[in-house]
DORO-302341 format. One line per field, with one value per residue (C-alpha): residue number from 1; x, y, z. Coordinates in steps of 0.05 Angstrom, whole numbers, always signed. Example, Ala and Ser with C-alpha at 12.3 -4.5 7.8 and 13.67 -1.06 7.14 Angstrom:
# residues 2
num 1	2 .
x +246	+273 .
y -90	-21 .
z +156	+143 .
END
This chain:
# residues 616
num 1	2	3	4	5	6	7	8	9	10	11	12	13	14	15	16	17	18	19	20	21	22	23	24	25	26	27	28	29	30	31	32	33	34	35	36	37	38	39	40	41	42	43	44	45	46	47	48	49	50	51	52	53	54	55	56	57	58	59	60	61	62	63	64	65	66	67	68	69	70	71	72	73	74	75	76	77	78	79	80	81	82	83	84	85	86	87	88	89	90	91	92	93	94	95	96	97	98	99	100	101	102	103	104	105	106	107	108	109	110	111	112	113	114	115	116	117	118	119	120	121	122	123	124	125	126	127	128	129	130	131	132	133	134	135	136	137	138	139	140	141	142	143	144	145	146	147	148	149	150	151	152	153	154	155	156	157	158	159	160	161	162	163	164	165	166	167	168	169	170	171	172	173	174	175	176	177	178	179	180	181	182	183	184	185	186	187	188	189	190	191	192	193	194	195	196	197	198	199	200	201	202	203	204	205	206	207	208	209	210	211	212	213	214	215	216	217	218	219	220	221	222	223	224	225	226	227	228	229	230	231	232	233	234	235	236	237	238	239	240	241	242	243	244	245	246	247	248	249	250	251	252	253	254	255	256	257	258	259	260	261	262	263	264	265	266	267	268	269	270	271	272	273	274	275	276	277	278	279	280	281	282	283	284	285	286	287	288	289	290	291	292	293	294	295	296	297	298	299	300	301	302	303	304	305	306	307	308	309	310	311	312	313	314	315	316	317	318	319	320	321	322	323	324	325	326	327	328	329	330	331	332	333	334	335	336	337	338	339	340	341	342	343	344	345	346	347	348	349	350	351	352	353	354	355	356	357	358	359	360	361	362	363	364	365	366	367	368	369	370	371	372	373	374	375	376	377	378	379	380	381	382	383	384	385	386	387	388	389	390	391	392	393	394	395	396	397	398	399	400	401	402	403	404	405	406	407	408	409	410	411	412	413	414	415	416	417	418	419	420	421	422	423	424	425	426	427	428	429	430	431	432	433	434	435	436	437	438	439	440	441	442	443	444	445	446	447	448	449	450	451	452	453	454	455	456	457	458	459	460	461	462	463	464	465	466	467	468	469	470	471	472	473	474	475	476	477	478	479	480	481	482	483	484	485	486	487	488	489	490	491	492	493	494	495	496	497	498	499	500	501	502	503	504	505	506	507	508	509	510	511	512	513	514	515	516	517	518	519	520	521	522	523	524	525	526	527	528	529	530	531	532	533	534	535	536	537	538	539	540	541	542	543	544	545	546	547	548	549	550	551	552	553	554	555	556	557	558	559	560	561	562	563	564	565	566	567	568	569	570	571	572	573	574	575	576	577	578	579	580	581	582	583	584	585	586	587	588	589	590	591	592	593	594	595	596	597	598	599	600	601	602	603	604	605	606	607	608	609	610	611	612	613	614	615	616 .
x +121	+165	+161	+94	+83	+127	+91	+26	+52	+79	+14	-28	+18	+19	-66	-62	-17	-55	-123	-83	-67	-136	-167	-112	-129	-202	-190	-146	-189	-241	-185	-196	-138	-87	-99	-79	-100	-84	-27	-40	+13	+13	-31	-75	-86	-107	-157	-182	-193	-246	-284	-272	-306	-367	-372	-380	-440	-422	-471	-473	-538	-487	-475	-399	-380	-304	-292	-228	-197	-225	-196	-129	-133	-155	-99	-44	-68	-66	+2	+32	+1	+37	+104	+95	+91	+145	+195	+179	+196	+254	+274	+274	+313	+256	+251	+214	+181	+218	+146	+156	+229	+204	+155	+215	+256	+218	+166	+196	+175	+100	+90	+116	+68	+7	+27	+21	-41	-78	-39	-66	-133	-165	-240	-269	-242	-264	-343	-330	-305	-359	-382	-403	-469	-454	-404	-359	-331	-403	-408	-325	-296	-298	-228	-198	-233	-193	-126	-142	-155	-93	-49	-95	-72	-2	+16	+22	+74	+59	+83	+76	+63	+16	-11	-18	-57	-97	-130	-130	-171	-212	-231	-251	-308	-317	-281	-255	-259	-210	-210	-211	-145	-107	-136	-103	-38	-73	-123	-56	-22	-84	-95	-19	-27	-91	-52	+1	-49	-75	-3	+11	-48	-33	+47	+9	-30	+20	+64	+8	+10	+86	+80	+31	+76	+138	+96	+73	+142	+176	+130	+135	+211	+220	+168	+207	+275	+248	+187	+170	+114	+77	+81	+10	-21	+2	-8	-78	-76	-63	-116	-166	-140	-153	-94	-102	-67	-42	+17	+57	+36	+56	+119	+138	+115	+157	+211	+226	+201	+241	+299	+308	+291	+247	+191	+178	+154	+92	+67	+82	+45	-14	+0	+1	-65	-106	-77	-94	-178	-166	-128	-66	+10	+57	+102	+43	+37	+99	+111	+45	+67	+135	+98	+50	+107	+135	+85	+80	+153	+141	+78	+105	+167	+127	+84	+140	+170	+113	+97	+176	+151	+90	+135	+180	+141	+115	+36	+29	+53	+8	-52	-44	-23	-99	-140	-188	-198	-123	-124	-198	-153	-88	-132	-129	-145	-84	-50	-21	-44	+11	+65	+46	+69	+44	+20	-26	-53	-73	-115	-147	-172	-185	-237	-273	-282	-311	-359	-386	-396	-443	-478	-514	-446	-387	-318	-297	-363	-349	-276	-308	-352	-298	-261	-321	-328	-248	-250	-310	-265	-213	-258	-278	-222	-165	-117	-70	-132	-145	-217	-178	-148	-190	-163	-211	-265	-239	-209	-200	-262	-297	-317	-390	-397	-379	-422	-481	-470	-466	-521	-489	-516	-499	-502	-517	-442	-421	-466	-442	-366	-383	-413	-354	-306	-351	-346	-285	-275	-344	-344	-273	-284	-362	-333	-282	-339	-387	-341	-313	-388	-406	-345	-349	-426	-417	-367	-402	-459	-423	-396	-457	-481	-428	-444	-396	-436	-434	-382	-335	-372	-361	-285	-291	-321	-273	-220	-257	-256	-191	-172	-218	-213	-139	-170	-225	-175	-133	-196	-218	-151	-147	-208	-187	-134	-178	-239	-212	-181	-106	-114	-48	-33	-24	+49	+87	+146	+206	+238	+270	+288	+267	+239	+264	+197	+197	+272	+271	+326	+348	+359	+401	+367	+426	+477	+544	+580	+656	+700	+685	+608	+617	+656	+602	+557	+588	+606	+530	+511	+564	+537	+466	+489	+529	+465	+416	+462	+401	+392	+351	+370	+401	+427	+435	+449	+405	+445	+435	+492	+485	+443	+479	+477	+501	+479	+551	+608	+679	+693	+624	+645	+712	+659	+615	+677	+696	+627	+624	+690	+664	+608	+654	+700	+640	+609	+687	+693	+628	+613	+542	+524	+508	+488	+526	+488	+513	+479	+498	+429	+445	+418	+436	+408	+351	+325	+280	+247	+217	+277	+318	+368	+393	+389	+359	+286	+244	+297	+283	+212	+227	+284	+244	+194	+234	+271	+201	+200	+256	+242	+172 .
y -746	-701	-755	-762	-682	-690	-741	-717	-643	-689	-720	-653	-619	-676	-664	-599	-603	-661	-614	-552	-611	-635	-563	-542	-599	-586	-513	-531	-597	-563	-513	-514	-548	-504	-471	-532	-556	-585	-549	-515	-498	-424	-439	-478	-419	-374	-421	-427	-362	-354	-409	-382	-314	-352	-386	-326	-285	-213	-171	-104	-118	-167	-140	-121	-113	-120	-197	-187	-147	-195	-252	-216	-204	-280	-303	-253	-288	-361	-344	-314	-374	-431	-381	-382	-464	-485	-432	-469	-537	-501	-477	-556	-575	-613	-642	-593	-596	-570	-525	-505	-480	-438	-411	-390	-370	-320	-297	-221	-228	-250	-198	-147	-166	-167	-102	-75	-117	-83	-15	-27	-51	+12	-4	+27	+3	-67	-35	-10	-80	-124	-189	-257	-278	-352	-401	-418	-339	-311	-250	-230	-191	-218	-198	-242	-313	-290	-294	-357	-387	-368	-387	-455	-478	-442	-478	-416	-396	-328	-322	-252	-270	-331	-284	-228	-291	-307	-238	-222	-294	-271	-204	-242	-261	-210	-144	-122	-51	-13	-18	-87	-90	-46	-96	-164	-151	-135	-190	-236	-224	-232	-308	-315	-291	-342	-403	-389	-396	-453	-492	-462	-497	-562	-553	-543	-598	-640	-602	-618	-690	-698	-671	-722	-780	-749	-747	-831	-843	-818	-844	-919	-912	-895	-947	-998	-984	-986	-1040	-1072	-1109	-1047	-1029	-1061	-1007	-945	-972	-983	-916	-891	-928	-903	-838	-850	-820	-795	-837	-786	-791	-738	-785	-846	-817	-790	-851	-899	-858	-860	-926	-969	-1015	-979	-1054	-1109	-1093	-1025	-1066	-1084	-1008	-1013	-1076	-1040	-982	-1032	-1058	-996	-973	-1045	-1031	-975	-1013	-979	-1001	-958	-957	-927	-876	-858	-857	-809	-751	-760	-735	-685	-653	-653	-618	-569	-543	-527	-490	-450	-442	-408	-374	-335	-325	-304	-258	-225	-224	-187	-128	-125	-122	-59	-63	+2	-28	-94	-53	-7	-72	-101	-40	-37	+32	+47	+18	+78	+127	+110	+134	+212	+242	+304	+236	+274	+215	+170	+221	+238	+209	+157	+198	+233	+178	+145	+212	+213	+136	+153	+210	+160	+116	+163	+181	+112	+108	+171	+140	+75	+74	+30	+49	+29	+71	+135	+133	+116	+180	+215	+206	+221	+283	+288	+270	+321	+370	+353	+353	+422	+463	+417	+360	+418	+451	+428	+408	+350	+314	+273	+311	+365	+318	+290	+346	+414	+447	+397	+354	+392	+368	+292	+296	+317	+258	+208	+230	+238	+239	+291	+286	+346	+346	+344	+408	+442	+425	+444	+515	+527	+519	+568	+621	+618	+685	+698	+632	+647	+723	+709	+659	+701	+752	+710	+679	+746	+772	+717	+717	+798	+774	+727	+782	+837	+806	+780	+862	+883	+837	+856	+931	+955	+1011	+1083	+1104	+1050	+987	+1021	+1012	+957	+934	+957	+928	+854	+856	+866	+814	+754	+772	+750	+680	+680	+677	+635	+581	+586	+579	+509	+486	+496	+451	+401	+408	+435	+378	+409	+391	+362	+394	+345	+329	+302	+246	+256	+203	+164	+240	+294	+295	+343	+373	+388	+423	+466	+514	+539	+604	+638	+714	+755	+820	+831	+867	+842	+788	+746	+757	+728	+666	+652	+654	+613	+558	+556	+547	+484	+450	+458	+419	+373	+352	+347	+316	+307	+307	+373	+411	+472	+524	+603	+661	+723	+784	+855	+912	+947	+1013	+1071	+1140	+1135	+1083	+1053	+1037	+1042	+967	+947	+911	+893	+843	+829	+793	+757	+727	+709	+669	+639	+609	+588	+555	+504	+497	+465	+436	+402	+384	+367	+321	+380	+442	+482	+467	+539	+613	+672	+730	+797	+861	+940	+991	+1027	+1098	+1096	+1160	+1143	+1130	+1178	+1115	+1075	+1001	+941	+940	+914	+873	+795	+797	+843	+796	+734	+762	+794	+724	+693	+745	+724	+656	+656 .
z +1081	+1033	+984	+981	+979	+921	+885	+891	+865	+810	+796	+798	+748	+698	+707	+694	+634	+602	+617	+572	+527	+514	+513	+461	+419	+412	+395	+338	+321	+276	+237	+162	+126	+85	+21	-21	-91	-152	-180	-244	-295	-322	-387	-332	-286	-343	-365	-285	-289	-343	-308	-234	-264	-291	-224	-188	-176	-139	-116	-70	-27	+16	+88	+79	+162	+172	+168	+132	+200	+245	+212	+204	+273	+291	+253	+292	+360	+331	+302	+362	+406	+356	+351	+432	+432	+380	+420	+490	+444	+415	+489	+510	+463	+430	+359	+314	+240	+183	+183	+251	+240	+180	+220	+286	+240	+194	+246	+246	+167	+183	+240	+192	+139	+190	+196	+130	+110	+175	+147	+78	+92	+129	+154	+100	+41	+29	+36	-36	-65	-103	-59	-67	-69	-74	-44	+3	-1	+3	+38	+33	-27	-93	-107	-40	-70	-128	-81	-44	-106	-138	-60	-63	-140	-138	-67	-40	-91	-131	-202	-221	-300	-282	-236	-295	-338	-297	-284	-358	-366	-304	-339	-409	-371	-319	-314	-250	-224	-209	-134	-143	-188	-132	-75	-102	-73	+1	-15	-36	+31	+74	+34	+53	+124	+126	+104	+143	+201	+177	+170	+236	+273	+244	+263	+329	+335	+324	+371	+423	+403	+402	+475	+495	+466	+504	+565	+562	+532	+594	+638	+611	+603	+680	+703	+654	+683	+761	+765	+694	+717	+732	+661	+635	+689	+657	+584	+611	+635	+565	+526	+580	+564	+486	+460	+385	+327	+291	+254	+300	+368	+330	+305	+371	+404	+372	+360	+436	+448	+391	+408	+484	+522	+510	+552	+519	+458	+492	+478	+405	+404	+433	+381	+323	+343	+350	+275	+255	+271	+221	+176	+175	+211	+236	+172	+135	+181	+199	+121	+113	+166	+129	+68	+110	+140	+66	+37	+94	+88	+12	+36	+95	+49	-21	+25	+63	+6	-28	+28	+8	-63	-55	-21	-89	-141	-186	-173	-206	-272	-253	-239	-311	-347	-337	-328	-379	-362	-367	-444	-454	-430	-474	-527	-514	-579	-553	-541	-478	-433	-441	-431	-363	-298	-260	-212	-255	-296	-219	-206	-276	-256	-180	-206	-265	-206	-169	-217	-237	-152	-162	-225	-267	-308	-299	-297	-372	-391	-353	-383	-454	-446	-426	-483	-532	-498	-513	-594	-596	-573	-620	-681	-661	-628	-658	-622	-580	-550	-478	-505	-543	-478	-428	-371	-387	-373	-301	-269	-307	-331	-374	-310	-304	-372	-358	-298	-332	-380	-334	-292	-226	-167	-115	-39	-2	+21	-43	-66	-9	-23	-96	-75	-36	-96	-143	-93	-46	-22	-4	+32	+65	+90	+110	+158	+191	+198	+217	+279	+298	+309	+341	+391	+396	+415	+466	+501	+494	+525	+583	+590	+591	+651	+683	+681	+633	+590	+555	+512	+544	+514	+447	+458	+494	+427	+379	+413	+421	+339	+333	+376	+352	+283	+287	+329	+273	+214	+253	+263	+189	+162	+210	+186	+114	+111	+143	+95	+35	-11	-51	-125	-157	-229	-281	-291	-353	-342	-356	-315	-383	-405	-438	-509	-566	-567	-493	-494	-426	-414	-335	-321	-273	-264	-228	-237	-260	-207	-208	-231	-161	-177	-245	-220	-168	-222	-268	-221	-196	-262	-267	-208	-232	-294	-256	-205	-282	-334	-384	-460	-480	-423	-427	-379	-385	-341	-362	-331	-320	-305	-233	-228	-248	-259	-334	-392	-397	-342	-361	-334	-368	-433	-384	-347	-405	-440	-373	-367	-438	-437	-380	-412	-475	-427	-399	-470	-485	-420	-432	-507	-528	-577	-627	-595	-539	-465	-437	-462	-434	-437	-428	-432	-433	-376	-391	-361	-308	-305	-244	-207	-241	-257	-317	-302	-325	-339	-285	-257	-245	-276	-333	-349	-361	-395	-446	-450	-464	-523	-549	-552	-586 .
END
């Protein structure tokens, strides 16, 4: 009786498995096949390009949804279902693909990247890219047919200078906005992340199928070893069963099968005459997956290591390279543009786009009238007026003017945000007043039902506006950092160093008390040096005598020598090419009439603004 319980457990489990079988086979039957193409050289890709950009037609009245994120989020459960499989395979000490071992062995890499292309793709960004009207892409971002296509002809390998081609051949044709530039490197990882899925479900499926050999392998070697004649019944079992001829079953199949006994070759015979109907022998197929499996391991390979690729490289230099807008801008009459940071040259592109959202211009436009509106000013006010540098135009005081050219159209948000900015205080105290009256309101009411009157309301009143005016200000200064947007000043860069026209000098604003004062002094000034070794920059220590009674101290000129041979003593420990790097700035006391005192005139802020004198 325990044997038969056994068997028939046996029997169910071996139902059940080949039912997951079967039901994981359909769901990966219908998978598109990877992102694979005819490889194109560099000078190939660049000419794709101008004929990819006359193929497509973009257009904005497309539905945009969020089909990107749902696929990205598709392709994390497909991933982590195959990653679950090959490690169960893995676990029984199974023969795996060279695919498949990519996959287990870089799968920390791929869940990292899911993460940053779901970090990096927030739900509302891909609504502002152009999409296509036409083809097999219609409906997704113009910019991610752009990536497949390069993953599909590159083999999933990303070369950043065929890369750089073929967007410059691309924008012959068609030029790309700017959102679109800073999307390829998302849209490049999410085409990765999609053909990884797609190698993955065909490393499943013929996981799936290896399984199903392993399972009628087993079976016919037991049967073989105990009662050979019963082996016609369970290869009659497996043609009933119509076992796929794929190349991983085959492979599997005969791999176990081959050269074990004689009567195992009946089940390759039957093998070699199902391939026959299609024309094909085992050889040719086991000498096909050879090549699949091939091809799939350089694949999986470029595409992780594309995936590690994407992560190094300088997009910001990518995206300035082949911004036609960046190469408008270069041309700021001041010629101030191209000295400034990086930074500041992305908000000076962040507000043209902006713009041509709010108007019938494009990008390159806006950014062309901007710097009109920049070589006007220079004709008129000269190249170092502020008129003369497109900056002006985008975020100083010129942008009315740029916005008036263009045409832009306001939302009633943005009137609103705009009123705020033209009259801040108003808007900031009229708040506070306008909660603490309402608040005192509300209170005061509630007193008053409660039968609180007279002369003690009054109080009772005063007292209520004290306390939710400090709750008021509190509230309005909240909801200022959430609504009100901090402008960055434009900065210049001076990461490769400082230029001889831009020479800045540090100062060290302090007192000479004592000979321990002055050696404080003098070392802080050292380290300060020591942490900013640059060309151009110079250090100084602007000094002052204490307060005193009388215009000169007997150990005055005592202190002023010490502090002087100080700063010799760096300018020799520390040579500079031409010029000494350390000043000492000092100046005499002055009567104070107010104070009755003679000391140095208005102290920190008197001493840089007499230093400023000096130096014009």
């Amino acid at each position: 009786m325990k044997i038969w319980t056994s068997l028939v457990r046996e029997s169910l489990y071996r139902f059940k498995s080949r039912l997951g079988i079967k039901d994981l086979a359909k769901k990966y039957a219908k998978e598109e096949p990877p992102l694979r193409s005819e490889l194109f050289s560099a000078e190939q890709m660049e000419a794709y390009g101008k004929t990819l950009a006359g193929l497509h037609i973009p257009g904005s009245e497309v539905n945009p949804g969020q089909p990107l994120l749902l696929r990205l989020d598709e392709n994390e459960a497909v991933l982590l279902e195959v990653h679950d499989l090959v490690s169960e395979a893995v676990k029984d000490k199974r023969q795996i693909t060279p695919a498949a071992e990519w996959l287990i062995d870089n799968f920390y890499l791929v869940e990292e990247q899911i993460r940053i292309g779901r970090r990096h793709l927030p739900r509302g960004y891909s609504k502002e890219l152009p999409r296509l009207l036409n083809g097999p892409s219609a409906g997704l971002p113009r910019v991610y047919d752009i990536a497949k296509e390069i993953i599909s002809h590159g083999e999933g390998h990303v070369n950043p200078k065929s890369l750089s081609r073929f967007v410059t051949a691309y924008q012959t044709v068609c030029t790309l906005k700017l959102g679109e530039l800073w999307a390829i490197p998302i849209m490049l990882r999410l085409a990765l992340i999609e053909n990884l899925r797609r190698i993955a479900v065909r490393i499943a499926a013929g996981r799936i199928d290896s399984d199903l050999a392993d399972e009628w392998s087993d079976r016919m070697t037991e049967i073989a070893e105990k009662d050979p004649k019963s082996l016609i019944l369970v290869i009659a079992d497996m043609a009933r069963s119509e076992p796929p001829m794929s190349t991983p079953f085959v492979s599997e199949f005969v791999r176990r099968l081959q050269g074990k006994s004689p009567a195992l070759a009946l089940p390759l015979t039957w093998i070699e005459q199902r391939l026959s109907d299609s024309n094909q022998t085992i050889v040719q197929l086991i000498q096909h997956g050879n090549q699949e499996q091939a091809a799939d391991q350089v694949s999986i390979s470029n595409t992780i290591g594309s995936l590690r690729l994407l992560s190094s490289l300088d997009w910001g230099d990518f995206v300035e390279s082949l911004s036609h807008v960046e190469h408008v801008l270069k041309d700021d009459p001041s010629g101030a543009y191209i000295h400034m940071d990086f930074k500041t040259r992305d908000h000076y592109r962040h507000v043209i786009e902006k713009v041509a959202r709010r108007c019938n211009f494009s990008e390159i436009e806006v950014a062309q009238k901007a710097s009109e509106l920049a070589k006007k000013g220079a004709e008129v006010n000269g190249i170092n007026d502020r008129t003369a540098h497109v900056g002006n135009f985008l975020i100083g005081k010129g942008l009315p003017q740029l916005e008036r050219l263009t045409k832009v159209k306001r939302s009633p948000a943005s009137v609103f945000r705009k009123l705020i900015s033209r009259f801040p205080l108003f808007f900031y105290l009229g708040s506070i007043i306008l909660l603490t009256l309402t608040f005192c309101w509300i209170l005061l009411e509630k007193a008053d039902d409660d039968g609180l009157g007279g002369w003690h309301i009054w109080i009772f009143g005063v007292l209520l506006t004290l306390c939710t005016s400090y709750m008021s200000i509190a509230i309005v200064n909240w909801l200022a950092t959430l609504f009100v947007r901090p402008h960055p000043l434009p900065r210049l860069d001076y990461s490769h160093g400082i230029p001889p026209e831009s020479m800045s000098l540090v100062i060290i604003p302090a007192m000479i008390l004592n000979p321990q004062n002055i050696e404080e002094l003098t070392e802080s000034l050292e380290v300060r040096f020591l942490a900013n070794q640059k060309k151009n920059l110079y250090f100084g220590l602007l000094t002052d005598f204490r307060d005193s009674g009388q215009e000169k101290m007997d150990d005055d000129e005592a202190l002023l020598q010490l502090v002087s041979k100080k700063i010799t003593d760096l300018n020799q420990k520390y040579q500079g090419e031409d010029n000494d790097i350390f000043f000492l700035f000092h100046r005499p006391r002055r009567w104070n009439p107010n104070d009755g005192i003679w000391m140095g005139y208005e102290r920190k802020r008197g001493k840089l603004a007499d230093l400023n004198s000096v130096l014009r």
